[in-house]
N, C-alpha and C positions, 0 to 999 in steps of 0.2 A: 375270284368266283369262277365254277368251269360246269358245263354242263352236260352231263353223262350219260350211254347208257349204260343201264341195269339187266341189259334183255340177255349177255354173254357170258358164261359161264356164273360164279355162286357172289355172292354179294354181304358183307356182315358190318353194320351199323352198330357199335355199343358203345357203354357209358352216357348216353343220351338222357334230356329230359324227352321223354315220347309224349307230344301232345297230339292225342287223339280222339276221335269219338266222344268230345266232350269233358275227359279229362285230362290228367297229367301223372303219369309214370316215369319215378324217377331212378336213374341206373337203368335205362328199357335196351335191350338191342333187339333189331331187325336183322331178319334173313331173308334174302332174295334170289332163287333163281331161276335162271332165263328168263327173268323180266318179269315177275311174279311173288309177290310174296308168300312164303313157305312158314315161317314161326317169327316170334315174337316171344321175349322174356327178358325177366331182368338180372343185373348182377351177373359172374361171371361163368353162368350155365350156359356156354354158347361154343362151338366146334369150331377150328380153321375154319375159313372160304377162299377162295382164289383171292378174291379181293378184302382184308378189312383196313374198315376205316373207325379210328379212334375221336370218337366225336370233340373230346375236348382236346387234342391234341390238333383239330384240325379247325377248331371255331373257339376252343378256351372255355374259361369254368363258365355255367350255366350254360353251354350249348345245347340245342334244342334241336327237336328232329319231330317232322310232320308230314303228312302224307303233301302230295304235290298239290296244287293250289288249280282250282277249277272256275275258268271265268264264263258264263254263259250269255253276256254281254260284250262287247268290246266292239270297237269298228277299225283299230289300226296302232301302228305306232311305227317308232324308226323313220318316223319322215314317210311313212305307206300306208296306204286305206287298202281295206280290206276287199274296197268295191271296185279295183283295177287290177285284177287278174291273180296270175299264178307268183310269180315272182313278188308282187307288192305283198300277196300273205304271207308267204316265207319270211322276206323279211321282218315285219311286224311281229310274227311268230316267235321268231327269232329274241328279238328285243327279250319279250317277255316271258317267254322261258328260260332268261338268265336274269329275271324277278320273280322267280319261284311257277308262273303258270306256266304247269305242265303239260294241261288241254285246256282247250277252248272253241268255242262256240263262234261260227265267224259270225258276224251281225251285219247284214246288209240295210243300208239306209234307202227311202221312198226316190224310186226310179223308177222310170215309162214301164210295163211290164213284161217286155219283151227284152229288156235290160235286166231287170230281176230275173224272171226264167230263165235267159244266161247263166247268169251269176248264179242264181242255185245249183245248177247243172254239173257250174265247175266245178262248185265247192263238191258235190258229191263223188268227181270224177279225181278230185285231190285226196279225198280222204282213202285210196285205194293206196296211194304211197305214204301221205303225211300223218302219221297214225296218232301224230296231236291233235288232229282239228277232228271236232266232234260232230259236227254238222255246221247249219245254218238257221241265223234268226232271221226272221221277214221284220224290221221295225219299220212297217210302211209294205204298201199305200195304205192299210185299211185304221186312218186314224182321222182324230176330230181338226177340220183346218183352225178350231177354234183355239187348238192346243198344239200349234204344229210343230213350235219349238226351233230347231234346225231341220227341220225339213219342207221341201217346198212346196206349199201349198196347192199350187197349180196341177200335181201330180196325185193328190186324194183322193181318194174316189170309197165309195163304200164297198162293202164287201160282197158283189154279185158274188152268185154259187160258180158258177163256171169259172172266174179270176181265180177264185182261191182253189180250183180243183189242179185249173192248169198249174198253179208255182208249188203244190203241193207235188202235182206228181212230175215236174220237172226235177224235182228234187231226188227221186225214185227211192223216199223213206229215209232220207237224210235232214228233212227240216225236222230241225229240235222245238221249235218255239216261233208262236208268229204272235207281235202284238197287235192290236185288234181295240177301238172304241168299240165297247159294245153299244151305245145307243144307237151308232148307225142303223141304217135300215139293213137290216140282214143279217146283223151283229150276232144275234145269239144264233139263228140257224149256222150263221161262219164260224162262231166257237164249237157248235157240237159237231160240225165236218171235220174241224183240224184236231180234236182230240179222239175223232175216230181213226181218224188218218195217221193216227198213235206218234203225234206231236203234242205239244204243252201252249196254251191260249194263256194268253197274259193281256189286263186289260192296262194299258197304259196310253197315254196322250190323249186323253179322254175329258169329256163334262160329266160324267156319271156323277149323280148324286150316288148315296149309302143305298138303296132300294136298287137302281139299277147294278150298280156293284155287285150285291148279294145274287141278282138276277143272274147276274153271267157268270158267277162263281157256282150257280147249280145249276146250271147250266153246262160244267165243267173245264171253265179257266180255273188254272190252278196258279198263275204267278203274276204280279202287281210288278209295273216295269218302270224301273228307277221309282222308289216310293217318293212321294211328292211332289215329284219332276213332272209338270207338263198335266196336271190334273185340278180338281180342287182341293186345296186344303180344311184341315181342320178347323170346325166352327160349331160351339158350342150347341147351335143348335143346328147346325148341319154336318154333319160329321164326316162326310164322304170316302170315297173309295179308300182310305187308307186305314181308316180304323173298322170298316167293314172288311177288310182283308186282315185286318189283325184278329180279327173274333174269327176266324175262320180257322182252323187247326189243317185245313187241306192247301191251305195258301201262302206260296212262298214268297217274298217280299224282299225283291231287291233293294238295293242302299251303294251309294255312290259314298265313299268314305276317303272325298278329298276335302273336305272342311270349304266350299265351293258349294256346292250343289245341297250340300244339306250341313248345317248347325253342328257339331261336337253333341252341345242336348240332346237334337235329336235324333242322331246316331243314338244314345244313349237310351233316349224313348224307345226307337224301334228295340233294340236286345229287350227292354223289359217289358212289353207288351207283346213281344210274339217268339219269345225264347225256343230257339233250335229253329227257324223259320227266315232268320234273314241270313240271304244271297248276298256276298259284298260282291259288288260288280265292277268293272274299269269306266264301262262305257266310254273307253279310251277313243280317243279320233290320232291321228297320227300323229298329229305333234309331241305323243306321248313318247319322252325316251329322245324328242326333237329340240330343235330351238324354238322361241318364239317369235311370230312371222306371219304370212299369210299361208293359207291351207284352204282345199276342197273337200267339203262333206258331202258326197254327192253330188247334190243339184246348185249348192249353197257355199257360197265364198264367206271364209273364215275368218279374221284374224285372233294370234296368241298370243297376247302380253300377260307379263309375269306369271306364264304357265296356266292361265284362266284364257277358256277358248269363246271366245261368241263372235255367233254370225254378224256380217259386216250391214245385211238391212235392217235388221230388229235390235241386235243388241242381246237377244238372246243368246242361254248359255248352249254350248252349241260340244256338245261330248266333253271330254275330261282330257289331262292329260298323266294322268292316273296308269301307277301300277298296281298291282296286287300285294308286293311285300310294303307298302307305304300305306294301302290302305288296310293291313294290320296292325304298321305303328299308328294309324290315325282312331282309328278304332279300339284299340287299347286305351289310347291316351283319353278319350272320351269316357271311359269309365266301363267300358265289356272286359269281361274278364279275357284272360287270354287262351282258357280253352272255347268261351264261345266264340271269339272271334276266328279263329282256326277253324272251328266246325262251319262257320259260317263262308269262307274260303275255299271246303272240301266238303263235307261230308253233305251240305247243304245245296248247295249247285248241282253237286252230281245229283242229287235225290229228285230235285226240280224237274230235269230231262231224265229223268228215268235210269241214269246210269249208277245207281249208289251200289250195288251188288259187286263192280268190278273197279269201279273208281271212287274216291274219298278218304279212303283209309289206311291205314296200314295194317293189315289186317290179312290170315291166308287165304288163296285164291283170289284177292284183289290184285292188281295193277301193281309192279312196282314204281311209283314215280312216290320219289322223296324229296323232301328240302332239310339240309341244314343250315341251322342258324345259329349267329351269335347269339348272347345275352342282350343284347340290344334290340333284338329283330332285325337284324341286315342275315342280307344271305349270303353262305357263305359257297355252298356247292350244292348240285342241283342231277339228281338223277332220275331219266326217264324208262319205265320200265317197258318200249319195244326199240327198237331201231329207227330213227329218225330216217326222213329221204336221203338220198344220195346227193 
């Protein structure tokens, strides 16, 4: 497996199965240049390019070709968290862009706020070279201690207005996404500042009943963070935050799709209850791509056995160690068809953070970053469409 880019001279992808937007075209080729995709058709209507590559000579019969894979969750892998600097996101970066994600969203875990300020700072001052990383998630401080999870509870705090202005504009329009209990006190005035602040509020770690949910979805939270992770679940006659984010057509629904953090079913559930609307996420911690062993999330000492991460006081599950091309075979095998689970990898994430016009697709004037793949789902080659850092 090798991973490329697409930003230099002309690019041509055929005989592919093209899963995209939902569907599946087969015989598809892609054209790309300088890092861009130009056209898209099938059979052999397609011109030289500097470069072609014959998909099934390069991944064999059934190979498959999909726009690059978008994670707007993750906190690390490679043995790096994303919350110890320049160098630890590179590598992590690294890891998972030779498992199909092409960008990503770094996710910073609940740290004193003068450490997050940091940390949002850099990540903004990275994305002037790293042209994979899409900004920065805030998961913390502003969550319920009742539902802390892996995070340290002693670091919570609700969402004063001044907290969220300062890491918002630390950020200087680089936060993608802050999750947010909205019942706290200040909870929904703090969802309407960050989706002013033309960021995406997602209600996760939370006690929200169904009523409050709704509240901070009109609020305008637009995305549910790891659905069922760290919330209440479903109950016949309390229904909560998950299936009020399902009735909701504005609200995107992430899903941890390591067979861990949520059921095969329901993975299954989520596709048929909020079709084109769930985000497969990593929520990867570094061990992802690692051994198992002890790890730092944050504030919160880890251990990983057999690939299943929880914090060493609680017991809780404590991030994933989750890729992205695994949690399309896990999600397949759960019963999603295989263009919704692709859309839910690309066209879906991007659309979350606001980026679906230039990223998700293969499509012209998008991004070119591609994945091909076997008939199996392994990946087989990996192209990103600008120039990665030096």
């Amino acid at each position: 497996m090798s991973v490329q880019s697409s930003a230099s001279g002309s690019l041509l992808i055929h005989s592919a199965r093209l899963v995209d937007r939902g569907e599946i075209v087969e015989n598809a080729w892609v054209r790309i240049e300088q890092g861009r995709v130009v056209a898209h058709g099938t059979g052999a209507d397609w011109t030289p390019a500097d470069v072609v590559v014959d998909a099934v000579a390069a991944a064999g019969e059934g190979a498959l070709l999909t726009p690059g894979l978008v994670d707007i969750h993750g906190h690390g892998g490679a043995g790096a968290s994303f919350d110890d600097g320049v160098e630890a996101i590179r590598t992590a970066r690294a890891l998972h862009r030779e498992h199909g994600t092409t960008r990503a969203v770094v996710s910073l875990v609940t740290a004193p706020l003068d450490d997050l300020a940091r940390n949002v700072a850099l990540v903004a001052d990275l994305m002037r070279t790293d042209v994979d990383i899409l900004g920065s998630h805030l998961e913390g401080p502003f969550l319920d201690p009742a539902h802390h999870g892996a995070h340290e509870p002693t670091l919570l705090r609700a969402p004063a207005a001044h907290d969220v202005v300062r890491l918002l504009e630390a950020g200087r329009g680089t936060v993608r996404q802050v999750t947010i209990a909205p019942e706290l006190p200040g909870g929904f005035d703090a969802i309407r500042q960050i989706v002013a602040a033309g960021a995406a509020a997602a209600v996760g770690h939370t006690s929200a009943d169904a009523g409050v949910a709704v509240a901070a979805f009109e609020a305008g939270a637009s995305i549910l963070t790891h659905a069922f992770n760290a919330m209440p679940g479903i109950h016949h006659r309390a229904p909560g935050p998950v299936l009020a984010a399902a009735a909701d057509h504005r609200v995107v629904l992430e899903a941890i799709a390591d067979d861990v953090h949520l059921d095969p079913h329901v993975i299954k559930l989520l596709f048929d209850t909020a079709p084109g609307r769930v985000a497969l996420i990593t929520d990867a911690m570094a061990a992802a791509g690692s051994a198992d062993g002890h790890y730092d999330l944050g504030a919160v000492s880890v251990t990983v056995a057999d690939g299943i991460a929880r914090a060493d006081d609680t017991g809780s599950i404590a991030g994933s160690t989750l890729t992205q091309d695994v949690a399309l075979q896990r999600a397949v095998s759960a019963g999603a068809t295989l263009p919704a689970a692709v859309q839910a990898l690309t066209e879906t994430p991007a659309r979350a953070i606001g980026r679906e016009t230039e990223l998700g697709a293969l499509r012209p004037d998008h991004v070119g970053d591609a994945v091909l793949w076997d008939a199996e789902l392994h990946v087989v080659r990996v192209w990103v469409g600008d120039l990665l850092n030096d």
